[in-house]
DRENDRENMAR-66323 format. One record per residue: residue number from 1; y, z negated, x negated of N, C-alpha, C, O in turn. Coordinates in Angstrom, 3 decimals. Atoms other than C-alpha are relative to their C-alpha. Layout:
# residues N
+-----+----------+----------+----------+----------+----------+----------+----------+----------+----------+----------+----------+----------+
! seq !      npy !      npz !      npx !     capy !     capz !     capx !      cpy !      cpz !      cpx !      opy !      opz !      opx !
+-----+----------+----------+----------+----------+----------+----------+----------+----------+----------+----------+----------+----------+
! NUM !        Y !        Z !        X !        Y !        Z !        X !        Y !        Z !        X !        Y !        Z !        X !
...
+-----+----------+----------+----------+----------+----------+----------+----------+----------+----------+----------+----------+----------+
//
This chain:
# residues 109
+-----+----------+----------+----------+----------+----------+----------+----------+----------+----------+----------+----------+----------+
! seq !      npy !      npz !      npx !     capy !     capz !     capx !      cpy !      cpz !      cpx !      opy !      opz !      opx !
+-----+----------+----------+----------+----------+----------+----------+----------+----------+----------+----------+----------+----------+
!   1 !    0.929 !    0.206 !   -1.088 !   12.114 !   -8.425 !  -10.564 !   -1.103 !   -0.936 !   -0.495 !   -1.645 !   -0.874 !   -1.599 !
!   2 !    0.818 !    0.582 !    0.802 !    9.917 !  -10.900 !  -10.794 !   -1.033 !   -0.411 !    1.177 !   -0.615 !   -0.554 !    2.326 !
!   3 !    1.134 !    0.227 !   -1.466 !    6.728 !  -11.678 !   -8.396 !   -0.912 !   -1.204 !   -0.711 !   -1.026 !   -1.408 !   -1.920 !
!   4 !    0.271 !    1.152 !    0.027 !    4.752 !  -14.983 !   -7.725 !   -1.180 !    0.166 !    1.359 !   -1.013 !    0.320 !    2.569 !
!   5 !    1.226 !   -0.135 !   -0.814 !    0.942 !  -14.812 !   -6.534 !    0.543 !   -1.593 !    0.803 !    1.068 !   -2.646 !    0.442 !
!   6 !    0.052 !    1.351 !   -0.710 !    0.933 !  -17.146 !   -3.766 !   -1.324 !    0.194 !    0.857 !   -1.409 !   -0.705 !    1.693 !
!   7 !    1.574 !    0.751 !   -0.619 !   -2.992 !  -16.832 !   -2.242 !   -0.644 !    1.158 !   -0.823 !   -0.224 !    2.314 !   -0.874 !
!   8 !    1.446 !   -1.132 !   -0.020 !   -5.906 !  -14.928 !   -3.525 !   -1.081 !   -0.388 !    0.732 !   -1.365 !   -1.579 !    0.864 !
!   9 !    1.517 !    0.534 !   -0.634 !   -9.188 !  -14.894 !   -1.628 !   -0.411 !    1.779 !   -0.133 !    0.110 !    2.890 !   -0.035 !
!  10 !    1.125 !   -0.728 !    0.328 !  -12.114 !  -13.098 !   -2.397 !   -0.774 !    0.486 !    1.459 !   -1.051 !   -0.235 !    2.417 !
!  11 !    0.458 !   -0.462 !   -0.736 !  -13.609 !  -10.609 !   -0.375 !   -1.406 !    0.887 !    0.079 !   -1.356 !    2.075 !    0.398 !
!  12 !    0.983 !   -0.844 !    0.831 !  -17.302 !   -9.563 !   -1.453 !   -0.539 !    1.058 !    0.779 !   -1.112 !    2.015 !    0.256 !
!  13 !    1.047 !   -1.031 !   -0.759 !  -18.724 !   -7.606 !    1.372 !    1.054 !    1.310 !   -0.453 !    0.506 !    2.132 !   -1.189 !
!  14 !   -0.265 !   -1.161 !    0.704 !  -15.622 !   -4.785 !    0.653 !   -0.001 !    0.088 !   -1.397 !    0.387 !    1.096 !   -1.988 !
!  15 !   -0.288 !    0.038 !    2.044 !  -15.735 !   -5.694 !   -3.317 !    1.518 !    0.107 !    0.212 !    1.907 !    1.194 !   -0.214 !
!  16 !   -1.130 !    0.382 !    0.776 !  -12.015 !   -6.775 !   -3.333 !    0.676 !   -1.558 !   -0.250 !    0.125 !   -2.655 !   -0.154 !
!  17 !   -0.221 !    1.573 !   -0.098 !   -9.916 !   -9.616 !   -3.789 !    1.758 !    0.669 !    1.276 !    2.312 !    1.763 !    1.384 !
!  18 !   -0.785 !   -0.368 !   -0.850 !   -7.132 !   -9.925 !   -1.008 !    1.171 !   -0.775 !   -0.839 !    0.836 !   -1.754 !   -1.506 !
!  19 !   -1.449 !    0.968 !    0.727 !   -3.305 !  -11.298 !   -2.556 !    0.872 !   -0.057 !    1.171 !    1.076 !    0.854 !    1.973 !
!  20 !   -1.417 !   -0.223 !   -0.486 !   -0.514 !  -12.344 !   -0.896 !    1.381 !   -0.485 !   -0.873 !    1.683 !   -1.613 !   -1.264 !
!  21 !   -1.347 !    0.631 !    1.207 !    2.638 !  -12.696 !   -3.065 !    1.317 !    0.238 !    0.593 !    1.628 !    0.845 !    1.618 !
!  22 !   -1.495 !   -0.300 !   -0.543 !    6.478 !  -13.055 !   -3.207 !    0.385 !    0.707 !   -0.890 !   -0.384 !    0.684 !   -1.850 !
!  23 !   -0.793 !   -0.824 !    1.087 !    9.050 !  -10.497 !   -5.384 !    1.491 !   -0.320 !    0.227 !    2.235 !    0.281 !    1.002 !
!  24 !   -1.636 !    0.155 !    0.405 !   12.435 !  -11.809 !   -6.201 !    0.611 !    0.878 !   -0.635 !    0.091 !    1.576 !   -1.505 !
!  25 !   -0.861 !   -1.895 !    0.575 !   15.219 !   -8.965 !   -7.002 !    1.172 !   -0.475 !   -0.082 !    1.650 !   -1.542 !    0.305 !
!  26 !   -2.010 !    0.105 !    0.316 !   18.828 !   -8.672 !   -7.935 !   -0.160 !    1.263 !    0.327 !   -1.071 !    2.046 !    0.057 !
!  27 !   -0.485 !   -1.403 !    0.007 !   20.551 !   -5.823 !   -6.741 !   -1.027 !    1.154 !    1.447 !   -1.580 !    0.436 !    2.280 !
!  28 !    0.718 !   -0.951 !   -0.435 !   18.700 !   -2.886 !   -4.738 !   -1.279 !   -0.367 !    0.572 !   -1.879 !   -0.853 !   -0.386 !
!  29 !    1.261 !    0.034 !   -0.389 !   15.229 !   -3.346 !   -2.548 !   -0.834 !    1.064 !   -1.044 !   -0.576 !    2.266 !   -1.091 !
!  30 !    0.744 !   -1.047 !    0.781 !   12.462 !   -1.992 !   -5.312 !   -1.089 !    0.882 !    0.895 !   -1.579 !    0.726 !    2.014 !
!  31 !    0.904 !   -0.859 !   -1.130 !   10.306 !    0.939 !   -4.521 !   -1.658 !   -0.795 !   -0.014 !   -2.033 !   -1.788 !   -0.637 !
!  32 !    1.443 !    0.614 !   -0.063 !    6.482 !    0.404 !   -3.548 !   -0.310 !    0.340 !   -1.235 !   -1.151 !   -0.418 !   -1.718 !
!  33 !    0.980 !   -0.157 !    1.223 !    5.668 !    2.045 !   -6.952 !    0.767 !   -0.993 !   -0.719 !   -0.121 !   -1.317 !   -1.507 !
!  34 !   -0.298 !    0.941 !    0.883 !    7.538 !   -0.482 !   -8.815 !   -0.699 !   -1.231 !    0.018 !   -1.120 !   -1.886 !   -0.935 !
!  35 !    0.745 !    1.201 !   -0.163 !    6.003 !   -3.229 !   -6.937 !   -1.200 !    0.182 !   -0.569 !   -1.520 !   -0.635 !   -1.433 !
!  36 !    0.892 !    0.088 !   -0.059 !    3.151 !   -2.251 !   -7.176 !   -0.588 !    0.034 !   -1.538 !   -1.692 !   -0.440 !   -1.806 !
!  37 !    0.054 !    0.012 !    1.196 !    3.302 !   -1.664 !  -10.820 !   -0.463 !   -1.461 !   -0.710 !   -1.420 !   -2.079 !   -1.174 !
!  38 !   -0.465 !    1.671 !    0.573 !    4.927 !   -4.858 !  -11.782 !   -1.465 !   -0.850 !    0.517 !   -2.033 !   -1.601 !   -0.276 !
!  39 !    1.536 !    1.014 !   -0.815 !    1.503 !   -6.550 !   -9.316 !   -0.946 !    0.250 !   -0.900 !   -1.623 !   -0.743 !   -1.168 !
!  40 !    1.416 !   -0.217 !    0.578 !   -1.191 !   -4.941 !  -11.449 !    0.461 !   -0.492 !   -1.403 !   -0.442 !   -0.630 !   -2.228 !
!  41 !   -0.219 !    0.542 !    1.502 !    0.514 !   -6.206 !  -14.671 !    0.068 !   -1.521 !    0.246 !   -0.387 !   -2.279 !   -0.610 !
!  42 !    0.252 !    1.384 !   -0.008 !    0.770 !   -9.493 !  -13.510 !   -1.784 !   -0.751 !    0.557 !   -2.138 !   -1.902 !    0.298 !
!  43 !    1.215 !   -0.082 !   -0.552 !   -2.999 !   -9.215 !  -11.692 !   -0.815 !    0.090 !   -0.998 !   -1.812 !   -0.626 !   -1.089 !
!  44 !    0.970 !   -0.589 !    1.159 !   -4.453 !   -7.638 !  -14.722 !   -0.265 !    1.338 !    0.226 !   -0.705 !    1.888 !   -0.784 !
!  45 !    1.129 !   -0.754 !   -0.771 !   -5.712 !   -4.663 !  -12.542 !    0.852 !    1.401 !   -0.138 !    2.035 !    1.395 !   -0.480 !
!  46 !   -0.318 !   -1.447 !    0.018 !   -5.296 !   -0.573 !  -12.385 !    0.341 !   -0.217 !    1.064 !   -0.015 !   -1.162 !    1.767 !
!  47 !   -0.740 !   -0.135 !   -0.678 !   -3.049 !    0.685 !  -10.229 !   -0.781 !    0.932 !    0.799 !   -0.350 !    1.114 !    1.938 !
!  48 !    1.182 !   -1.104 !   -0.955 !   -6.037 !    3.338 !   -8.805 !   -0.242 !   -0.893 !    0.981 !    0.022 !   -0.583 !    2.143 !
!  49 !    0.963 !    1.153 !   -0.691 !   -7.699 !    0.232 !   -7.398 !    0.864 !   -0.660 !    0.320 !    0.267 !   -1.561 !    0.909 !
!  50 !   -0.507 !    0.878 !   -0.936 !   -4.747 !   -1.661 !   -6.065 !    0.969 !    0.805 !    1.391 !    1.705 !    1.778 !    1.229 !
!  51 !   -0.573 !   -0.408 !   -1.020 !   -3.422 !   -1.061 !   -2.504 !    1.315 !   -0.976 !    0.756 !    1.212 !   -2.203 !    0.747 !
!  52 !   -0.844 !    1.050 !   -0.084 !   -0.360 !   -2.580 !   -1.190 !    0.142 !    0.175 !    2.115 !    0.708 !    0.983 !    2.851 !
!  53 !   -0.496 !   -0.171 !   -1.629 !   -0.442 !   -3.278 !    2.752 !    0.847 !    0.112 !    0.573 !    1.015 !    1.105 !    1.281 !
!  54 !   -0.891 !    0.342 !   -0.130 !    2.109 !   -4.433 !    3.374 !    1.577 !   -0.339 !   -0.912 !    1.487 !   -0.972 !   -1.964 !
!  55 !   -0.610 !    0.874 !    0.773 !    5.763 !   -5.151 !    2.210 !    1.419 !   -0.502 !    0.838 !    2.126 !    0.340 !    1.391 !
!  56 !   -0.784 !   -0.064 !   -1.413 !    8.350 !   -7.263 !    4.495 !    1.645 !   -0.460 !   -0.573 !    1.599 !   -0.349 !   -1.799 !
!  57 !   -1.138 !    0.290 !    0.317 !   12.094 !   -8.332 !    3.895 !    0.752 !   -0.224 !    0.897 !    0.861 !    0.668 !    1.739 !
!  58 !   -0.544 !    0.140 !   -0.533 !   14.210 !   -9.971 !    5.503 !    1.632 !    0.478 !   -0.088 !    2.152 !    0.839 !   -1.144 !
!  59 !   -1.118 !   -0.255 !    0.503 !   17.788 !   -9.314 !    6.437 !    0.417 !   -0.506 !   -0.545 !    0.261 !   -1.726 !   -0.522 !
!  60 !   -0.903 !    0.572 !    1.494 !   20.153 !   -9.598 !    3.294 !   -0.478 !   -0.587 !   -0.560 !    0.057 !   -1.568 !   -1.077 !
!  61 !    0.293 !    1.435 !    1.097 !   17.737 !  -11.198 !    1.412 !   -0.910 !    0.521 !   -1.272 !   -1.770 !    1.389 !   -1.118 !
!  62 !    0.760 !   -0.528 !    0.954 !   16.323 !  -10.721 !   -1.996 !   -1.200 !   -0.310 !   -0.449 !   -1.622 !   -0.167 !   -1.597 !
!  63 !    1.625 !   -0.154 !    0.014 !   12.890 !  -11.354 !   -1.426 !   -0.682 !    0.578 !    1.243 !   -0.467 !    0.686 !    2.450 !
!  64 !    0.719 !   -0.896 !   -1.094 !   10.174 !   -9.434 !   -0.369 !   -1.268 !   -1.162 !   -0.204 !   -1.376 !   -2.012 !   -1.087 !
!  65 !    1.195 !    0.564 !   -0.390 !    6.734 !  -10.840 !    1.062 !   -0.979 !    1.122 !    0.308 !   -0.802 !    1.948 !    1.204 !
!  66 !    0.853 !   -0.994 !    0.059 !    3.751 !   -8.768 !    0.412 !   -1.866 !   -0.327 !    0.172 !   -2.397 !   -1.437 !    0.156 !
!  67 !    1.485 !   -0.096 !   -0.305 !   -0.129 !   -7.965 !    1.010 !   -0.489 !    1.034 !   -0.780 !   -0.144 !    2.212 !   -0.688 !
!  68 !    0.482 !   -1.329 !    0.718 !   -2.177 !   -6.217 !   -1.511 !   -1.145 !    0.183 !    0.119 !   -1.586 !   -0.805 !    0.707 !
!  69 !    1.904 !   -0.017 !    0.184 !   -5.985 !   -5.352 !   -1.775 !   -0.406 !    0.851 !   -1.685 !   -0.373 !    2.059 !   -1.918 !
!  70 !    0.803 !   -0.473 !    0.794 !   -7.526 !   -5.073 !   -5.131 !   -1.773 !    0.696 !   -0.408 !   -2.873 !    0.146 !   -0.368 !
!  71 !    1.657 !   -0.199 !   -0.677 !  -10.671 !   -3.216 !   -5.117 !   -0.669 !   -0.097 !   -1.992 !    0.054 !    0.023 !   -2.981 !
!  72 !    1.124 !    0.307 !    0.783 !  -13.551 !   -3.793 !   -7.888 !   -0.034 !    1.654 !   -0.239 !    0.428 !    1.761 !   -1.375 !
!  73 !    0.270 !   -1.257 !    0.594 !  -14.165 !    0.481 !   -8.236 !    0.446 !    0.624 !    1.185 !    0.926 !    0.224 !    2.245 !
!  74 !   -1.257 !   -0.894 !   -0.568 !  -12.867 !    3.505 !   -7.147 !   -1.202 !    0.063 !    1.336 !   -1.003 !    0.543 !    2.452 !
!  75 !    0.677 !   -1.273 !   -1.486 !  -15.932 !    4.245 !   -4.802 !    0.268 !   -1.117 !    1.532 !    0.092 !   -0.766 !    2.698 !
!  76 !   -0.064 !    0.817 !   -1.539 !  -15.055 !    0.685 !   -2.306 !    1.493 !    0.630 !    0.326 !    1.724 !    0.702 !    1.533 !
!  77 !   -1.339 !   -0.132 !   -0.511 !  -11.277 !    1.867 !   -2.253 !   -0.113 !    0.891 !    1.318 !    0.606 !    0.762 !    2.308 !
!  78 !    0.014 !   -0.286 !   -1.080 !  -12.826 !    4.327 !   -0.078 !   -0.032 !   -0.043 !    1.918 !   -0.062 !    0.665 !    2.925 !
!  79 !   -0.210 !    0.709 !   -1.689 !  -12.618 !    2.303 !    3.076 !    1.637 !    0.058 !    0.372 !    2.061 !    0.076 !    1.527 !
!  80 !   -0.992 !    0.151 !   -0.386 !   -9.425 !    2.226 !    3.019 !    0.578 !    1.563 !    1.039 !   -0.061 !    2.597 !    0.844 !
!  81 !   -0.534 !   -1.311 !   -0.474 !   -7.306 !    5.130 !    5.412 !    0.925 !    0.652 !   -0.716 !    1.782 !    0.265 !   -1.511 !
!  82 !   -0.447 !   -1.269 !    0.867 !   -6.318 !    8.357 !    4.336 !    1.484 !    0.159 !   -0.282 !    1.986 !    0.706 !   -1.263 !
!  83 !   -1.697 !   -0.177 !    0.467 !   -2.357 !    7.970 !    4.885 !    0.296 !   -1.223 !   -0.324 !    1.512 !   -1.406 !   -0.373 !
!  84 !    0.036 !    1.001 !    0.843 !   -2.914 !    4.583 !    3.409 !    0.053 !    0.279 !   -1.601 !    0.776 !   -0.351 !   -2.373 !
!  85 !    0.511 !   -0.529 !    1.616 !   -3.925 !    6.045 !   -0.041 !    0.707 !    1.174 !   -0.056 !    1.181 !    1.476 !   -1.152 !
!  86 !   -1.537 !   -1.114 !    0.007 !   -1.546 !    8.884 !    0.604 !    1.695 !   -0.452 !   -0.467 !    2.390 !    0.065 !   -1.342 !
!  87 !   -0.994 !    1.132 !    0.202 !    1.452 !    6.238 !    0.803 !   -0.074 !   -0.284 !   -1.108 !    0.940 !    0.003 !   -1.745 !
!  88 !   -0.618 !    0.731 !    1.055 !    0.954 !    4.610 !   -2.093 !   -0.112 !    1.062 !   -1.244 !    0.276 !    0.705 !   -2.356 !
!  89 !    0.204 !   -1.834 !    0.611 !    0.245 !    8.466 !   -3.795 !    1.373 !    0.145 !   -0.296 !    1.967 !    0.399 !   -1.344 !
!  90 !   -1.849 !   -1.086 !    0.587 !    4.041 !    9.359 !   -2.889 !   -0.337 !    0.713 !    0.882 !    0.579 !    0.937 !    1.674 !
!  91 !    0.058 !   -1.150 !   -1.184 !    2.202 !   11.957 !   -0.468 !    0.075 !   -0.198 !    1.163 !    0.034 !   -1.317 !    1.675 !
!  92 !   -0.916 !    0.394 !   -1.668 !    3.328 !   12.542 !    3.026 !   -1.620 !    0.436 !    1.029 !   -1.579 !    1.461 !    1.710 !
!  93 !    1.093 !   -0.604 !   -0.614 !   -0.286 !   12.983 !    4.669 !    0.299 !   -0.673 !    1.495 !    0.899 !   -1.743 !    1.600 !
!  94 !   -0.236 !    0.533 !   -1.287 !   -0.232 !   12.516 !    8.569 !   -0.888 !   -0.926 !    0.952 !   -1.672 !   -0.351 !    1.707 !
!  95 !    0.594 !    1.216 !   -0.593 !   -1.675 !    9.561 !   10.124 !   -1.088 !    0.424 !    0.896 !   -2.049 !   -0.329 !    0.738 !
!  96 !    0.735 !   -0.906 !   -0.889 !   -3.684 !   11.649 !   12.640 !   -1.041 !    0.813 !   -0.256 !   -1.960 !    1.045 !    0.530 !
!  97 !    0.206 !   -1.386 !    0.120 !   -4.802 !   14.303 !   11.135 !   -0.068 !    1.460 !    0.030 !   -0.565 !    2.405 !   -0.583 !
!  98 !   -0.230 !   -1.167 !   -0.866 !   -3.590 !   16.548 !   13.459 !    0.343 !    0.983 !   -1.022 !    0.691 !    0.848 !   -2.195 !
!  99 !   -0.682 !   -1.306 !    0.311 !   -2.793 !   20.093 !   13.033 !    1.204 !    0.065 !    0.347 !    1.805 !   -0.872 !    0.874 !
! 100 !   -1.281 !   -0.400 !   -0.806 !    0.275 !   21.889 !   13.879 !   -0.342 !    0.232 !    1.389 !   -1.543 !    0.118 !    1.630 !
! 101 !    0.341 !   -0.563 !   -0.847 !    0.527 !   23.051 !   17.323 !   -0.058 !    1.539 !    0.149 !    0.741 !    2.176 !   -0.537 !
! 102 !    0.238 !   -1.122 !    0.570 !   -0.715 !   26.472 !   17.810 !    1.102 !    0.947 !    0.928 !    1.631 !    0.238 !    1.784 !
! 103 !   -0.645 !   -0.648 !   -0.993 !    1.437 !   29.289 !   19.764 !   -0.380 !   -0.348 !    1.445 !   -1.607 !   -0.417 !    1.514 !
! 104 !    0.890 !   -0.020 !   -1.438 !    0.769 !   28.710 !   23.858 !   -0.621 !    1.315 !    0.633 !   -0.052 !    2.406 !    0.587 !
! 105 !    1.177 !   -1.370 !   -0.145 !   -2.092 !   31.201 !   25.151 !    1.669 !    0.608 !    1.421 !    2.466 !   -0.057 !    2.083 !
! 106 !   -0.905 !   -0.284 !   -0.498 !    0.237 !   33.704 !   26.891 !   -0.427 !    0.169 !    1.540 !   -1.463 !   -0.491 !    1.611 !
! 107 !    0.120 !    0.029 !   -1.155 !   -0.064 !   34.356 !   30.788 !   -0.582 !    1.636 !    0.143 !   -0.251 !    2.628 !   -0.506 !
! 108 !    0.779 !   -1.194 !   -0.453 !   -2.341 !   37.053 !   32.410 !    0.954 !    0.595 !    1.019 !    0.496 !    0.168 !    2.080 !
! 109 !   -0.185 !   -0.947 !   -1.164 !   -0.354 !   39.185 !   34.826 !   -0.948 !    0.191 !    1.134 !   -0.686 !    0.996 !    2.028 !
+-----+----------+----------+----------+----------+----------+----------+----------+----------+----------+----------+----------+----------+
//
């Protein structure tokens, strides 16, 4: 696998820098934690502080086209959303927040 920054721009009001890159592959679509791996070793950057927006692929083809956000410290990552930073966790948190639904109130006679 091999990936190829193709824009950075700087973003100071959230403290990050924005990327967009490509990832060439043999074989198998890689997971987001690989990408995202392989990005902060070629970036320089911790993997706490990078977020990956996006990642797109076309049919049959062995590149992907991606969107990442590097943040400067852990306390700007906080802008980001909660099943955003869940996602790239591995955890399954629900976009909503919702609850379950509860039993329905039963009927008065």
């Amino acid at each position: 696998m091999e990936i190829s920054v193709q824009e950075k721009k700087e973003n100071p009001l959230l403290k990050r820098t924005e990327v967009r890159f490509t990832v060439e592959f043999d074989g198998a679509t890689p997971s987001r934690k690989d990408v995202r791996e392989k990005l902060c070793g070629v970036l320089k950057s911790s993997q706490d502080l990078t977020v990956i927006g996006e990642l797109m692929q076309g049919f049959g083809q062995t590149q992907l086209r991606g969107y990442a956000k590097v943040y400067k410290d852990a306390e700007a990552v906080k802008v980001e959303m909660r099943h955003i930073l869940g996602r790239e966790k591995g955890e399954k948190v629900r976009k909503g927040g919702a609850k379950k639904a509860s039993k329905p109130a039963e009927k008065k006679a």
